[in-house]
N, C-alpha and C positions, 0 to 999 in steps of 0.2 A: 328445289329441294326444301327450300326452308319455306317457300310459300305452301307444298303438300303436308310441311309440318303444322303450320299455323293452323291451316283447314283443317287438320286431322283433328287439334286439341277444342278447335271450335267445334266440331260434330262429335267430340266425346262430351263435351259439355253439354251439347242437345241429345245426345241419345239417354247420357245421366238423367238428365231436368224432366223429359217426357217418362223416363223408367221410374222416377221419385213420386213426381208429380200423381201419375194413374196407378201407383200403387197407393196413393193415399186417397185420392179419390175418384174409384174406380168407374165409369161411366159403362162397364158393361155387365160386372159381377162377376163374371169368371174365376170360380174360384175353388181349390181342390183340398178336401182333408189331408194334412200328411200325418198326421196324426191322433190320438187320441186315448188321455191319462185321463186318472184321475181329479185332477188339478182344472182338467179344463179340453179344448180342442187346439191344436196349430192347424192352420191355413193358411194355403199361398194363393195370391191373389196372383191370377195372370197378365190382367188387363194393361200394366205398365209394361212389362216384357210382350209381351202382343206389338203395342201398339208403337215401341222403339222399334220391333223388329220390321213391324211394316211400315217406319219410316228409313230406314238400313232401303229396301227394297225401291220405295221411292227416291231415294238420292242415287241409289243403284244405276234405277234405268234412266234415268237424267244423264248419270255420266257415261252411261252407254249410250244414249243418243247424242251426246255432246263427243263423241268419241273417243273419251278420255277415264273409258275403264281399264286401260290398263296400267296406268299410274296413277290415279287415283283412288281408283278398286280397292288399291291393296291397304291405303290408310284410311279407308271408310270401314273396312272390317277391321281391320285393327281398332278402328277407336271405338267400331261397335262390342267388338270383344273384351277391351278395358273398361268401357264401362258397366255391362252387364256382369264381369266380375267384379267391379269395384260395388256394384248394386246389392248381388249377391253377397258378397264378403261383407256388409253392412246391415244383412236381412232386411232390404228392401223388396216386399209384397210378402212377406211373414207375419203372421198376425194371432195371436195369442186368444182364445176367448173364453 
């Protein structure tokens, strides 16, 4: 229990750091108007959320082939899901221009 805890807060640290990181320097461009004032444009950059998601997917099937998705599964998406709202909640891949 306390070791799926440790691992959990360590994989919401990498899915954070990978979601911060390619939102500031996005190596593919992916990126959507959300909107557009006066003042300027807002866009969200995907490329940080992309590429946490398909690191989620790779740690995924590691622990399905390791056969330990059923206890670990569950705090891999957990810690994928705190930190893409800790991301969000922070407007990280938001970008003003």
């Amino acid at each position: 229990m306390v070791k799926n805890l440790i691992f959990a807060v360590l994989q919401f640290v990498l899915f954070f750091l990978v979601f911060a990181v390619f939102s500031f320097l996005p190596p593919f461009h992916l990126m959507r108007v959300v909107s557009t004032t006066p003042q300027g444009s807002h866009i969200f950059i995907f490329d940080g959320l992309l590429l946490s998601a398909a690191l989620l997917v790779l740690i995924l099937l590691i622990e399905a082939l390791r056969k330990r998705i059923r206890t670990a599964g569950v705090w891999t998406v957990g810690a994928f899901a705190l930190a893409v709202a800790a991301g969000l909640a922070i407007k990280l891949g938001f970008m003003s221009l």
